[in-house]
N, C-alpha and C positions, 0 to 999 in steps of 0.2 A: 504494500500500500504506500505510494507515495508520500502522503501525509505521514508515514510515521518516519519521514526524513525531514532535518530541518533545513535552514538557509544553506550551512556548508557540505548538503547532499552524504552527511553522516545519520547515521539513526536518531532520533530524538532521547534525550535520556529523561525522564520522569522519576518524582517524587512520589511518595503516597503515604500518609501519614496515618495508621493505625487500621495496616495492612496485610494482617496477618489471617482473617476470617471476614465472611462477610461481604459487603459491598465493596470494601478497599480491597480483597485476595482478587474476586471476582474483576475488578478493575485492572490489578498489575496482569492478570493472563489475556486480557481484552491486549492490551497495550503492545503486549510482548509478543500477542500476534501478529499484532499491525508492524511487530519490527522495530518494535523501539525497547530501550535497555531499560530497564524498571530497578528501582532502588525502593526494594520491600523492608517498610519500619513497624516495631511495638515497642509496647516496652519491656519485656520478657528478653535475657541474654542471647536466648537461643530460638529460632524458627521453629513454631509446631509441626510436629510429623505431618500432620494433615495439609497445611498449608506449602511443606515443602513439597508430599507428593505433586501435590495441584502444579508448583511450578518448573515442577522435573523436566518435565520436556522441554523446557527453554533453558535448560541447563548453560550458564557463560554470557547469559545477557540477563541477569539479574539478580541483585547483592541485597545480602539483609545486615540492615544497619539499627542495632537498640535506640530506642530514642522517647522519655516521657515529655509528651507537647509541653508539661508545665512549665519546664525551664526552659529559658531563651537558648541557653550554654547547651542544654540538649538541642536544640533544633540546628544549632550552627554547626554542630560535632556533626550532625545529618546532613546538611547542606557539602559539608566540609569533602566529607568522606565519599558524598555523591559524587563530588567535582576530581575527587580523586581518582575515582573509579571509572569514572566513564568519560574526560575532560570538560564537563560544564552540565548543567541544568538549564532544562529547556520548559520544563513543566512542573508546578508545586501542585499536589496536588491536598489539601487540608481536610482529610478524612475522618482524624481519629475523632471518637466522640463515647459518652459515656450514659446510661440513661438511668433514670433515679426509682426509687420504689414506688410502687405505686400505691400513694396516699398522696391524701392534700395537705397543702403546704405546711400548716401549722404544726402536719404529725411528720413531718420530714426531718431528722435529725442533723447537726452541724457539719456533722464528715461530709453525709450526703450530701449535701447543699455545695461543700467545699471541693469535693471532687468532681458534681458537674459541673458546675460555674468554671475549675480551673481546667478542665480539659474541654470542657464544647468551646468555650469563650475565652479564655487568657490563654491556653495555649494554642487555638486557634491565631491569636492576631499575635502571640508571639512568634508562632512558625511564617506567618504571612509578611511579617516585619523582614525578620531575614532575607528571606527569600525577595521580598521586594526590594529592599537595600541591593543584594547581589546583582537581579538583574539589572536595576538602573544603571548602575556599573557596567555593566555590561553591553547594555540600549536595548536586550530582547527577552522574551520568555511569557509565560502566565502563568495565572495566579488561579485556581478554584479553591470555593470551600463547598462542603454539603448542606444545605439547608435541610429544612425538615420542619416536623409540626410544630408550630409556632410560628413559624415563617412568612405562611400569608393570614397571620390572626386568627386564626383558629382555634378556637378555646376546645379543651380537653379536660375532664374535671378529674384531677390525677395524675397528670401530668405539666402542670404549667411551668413547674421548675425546669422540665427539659424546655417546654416549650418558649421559655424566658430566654435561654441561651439564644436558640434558635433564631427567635425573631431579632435578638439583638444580633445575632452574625450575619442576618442580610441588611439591617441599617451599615454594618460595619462594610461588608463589601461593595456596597452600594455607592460609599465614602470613599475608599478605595479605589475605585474604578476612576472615580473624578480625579484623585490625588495622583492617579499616576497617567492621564490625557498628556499625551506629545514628551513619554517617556522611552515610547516602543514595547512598554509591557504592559501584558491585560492582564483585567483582572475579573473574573464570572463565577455562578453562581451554581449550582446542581441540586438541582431537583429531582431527587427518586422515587418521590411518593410512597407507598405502604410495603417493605419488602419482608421476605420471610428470615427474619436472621435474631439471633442471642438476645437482641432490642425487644422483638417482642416474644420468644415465647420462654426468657428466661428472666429472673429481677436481677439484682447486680451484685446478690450473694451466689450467685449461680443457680438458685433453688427456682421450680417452674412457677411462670408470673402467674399470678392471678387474674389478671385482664384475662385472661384465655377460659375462663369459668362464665363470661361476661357473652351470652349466648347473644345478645345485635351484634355487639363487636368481630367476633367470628362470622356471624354473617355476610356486616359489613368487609370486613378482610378477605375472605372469600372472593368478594367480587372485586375489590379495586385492589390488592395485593401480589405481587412479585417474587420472583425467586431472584435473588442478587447478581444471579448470571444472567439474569431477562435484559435487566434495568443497565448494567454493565456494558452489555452490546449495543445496547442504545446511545448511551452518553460518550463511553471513548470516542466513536467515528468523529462525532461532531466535537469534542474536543481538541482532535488532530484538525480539523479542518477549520476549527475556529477563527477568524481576524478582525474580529469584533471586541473592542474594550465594554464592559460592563454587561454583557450577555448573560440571559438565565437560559441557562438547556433543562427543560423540562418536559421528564418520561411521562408524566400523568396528567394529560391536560385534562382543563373542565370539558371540551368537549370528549374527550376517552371516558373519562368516568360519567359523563351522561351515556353514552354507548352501550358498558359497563353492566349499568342500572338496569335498561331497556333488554338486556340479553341475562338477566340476573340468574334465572331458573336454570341455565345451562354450567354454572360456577358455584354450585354448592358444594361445600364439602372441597372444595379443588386444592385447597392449600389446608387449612387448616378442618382436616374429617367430624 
């Protein structure tokens, strides 16, 4: 795929921050299809067995690098190491993200509060800071992060804590996008709507969520919900192809999900039985 070469007709080397499961694993194999060298991060020392089968076959064009978003020191060690590895970064891509128990806000505990806020949200625009500082340096590259519920206002009762982050990370990239006009680097936005992954059918002790007891919600999941290689193959293309600053790429438009609705009887049970 042409697109997955940059300006100097070498392959594209991309970031992915909290890409070891999930929408981010399912991303680095999108990527490393299209031919470009993937620098897979978490924060765990070592690569899960799972996530290395996944990236076996692209064995030599893709490096895993520890990294907790919280710290900036972490993020540059990642920047650092990509640039090492593959000579530059072409693509950030701000994945990692964390989701909170499901209770409302008042019975949400300090850790929890402290661990989503510092991973969807500070280390979100710490890793974006980097990464934006390098390329300007540089004159090219982009910038995404993952939006999600909250994003477009969407109240969820039991969620607003994630959903707080959220909405604050597209004001942030939104800000972004304008701070970096007539820099050479973009900066957008991804939208993947409702997918099947740890988010929702586990809570953040590992133990399985309770939203999943929640028979509209299953319903609802059912019909507008994804499996993270679906949503993957849709975003990477148009991320290689993007030259647009300030872009939202989004898998689940309103008109999909009226679609969706309308063909409802045919998607029960389809993800979650």
């Amino acid at each position: 795929m042409a697109d997955g070469k940059n300006e100097r007709g070498t392959p594209k080397s991309v970031v992915i921050t909290g890409s070891t499961r999930g929408i981010g694993l399912a991303m680095a194999v999108e990527f490393l299809k299209a031919g470009c060298r993937v620098t897979v991060s978490g924060r765990g020392e070592a690569l899960p067995a799972a996530a290395a089968a996944a990236l076996a076959p692209f064995e030599g064009n893709w490096t895993y690098v520890p990294c907790d978003v919280r710290s900036r020191e972490a993020s540059q060690r990642l920047w650092d190491a990509s640039v090492e590895r593959w000579g530059g970064v072409d693509v950030w891509v701000a994945n990692a993200g964390r989701n909170a128990p499901h209770a409302v806000a008042w019975e949400t505990d300090e850790d929890a509060v402290d661990c989503v806020v510092q991973t969807n949200l500070t280390g979100m625009i710490l890793g974006t800071q980097v990464a934006a500082a390098e390329m300007v340096r540089r004159g090219h590259g982009a910038i995404y992060a993952m939006e999600g519920l909250g994003s477009n206002d969407m109240f969820q009762p039991k969620t607003i804590l994630y959903g707080t982050t959220k909405r604050a990370l597209t004001y942030y990239l939104q800000g972004l996008a304008k701070e970096l006009e007539g820099t050479g680097v973009l900066a957008g936005r991804l939208s993947p709507g409702m997918m099947l992954t740890d988010f929702i059918t586990k809570a953040p002790d590992g133990t399985p969520s309770d939203v999943l007891e929640d028979e509209r919600f299953r319903r609802v999941f059912n019909i507008l919900g994804d499996r993270p290689e679906t949503v993957a193959a849709f975003l990477v293309p148009r991320m290689l192809a993007n030259r647009k600053n300030g872009v939202r790429i989004a898998w689940l438009t309103n008109a999909k999900a009226m679609g969706r609705f309308l063909t409802a009887g045919r998607r029960k049970g389809r993800l979650l039985g």
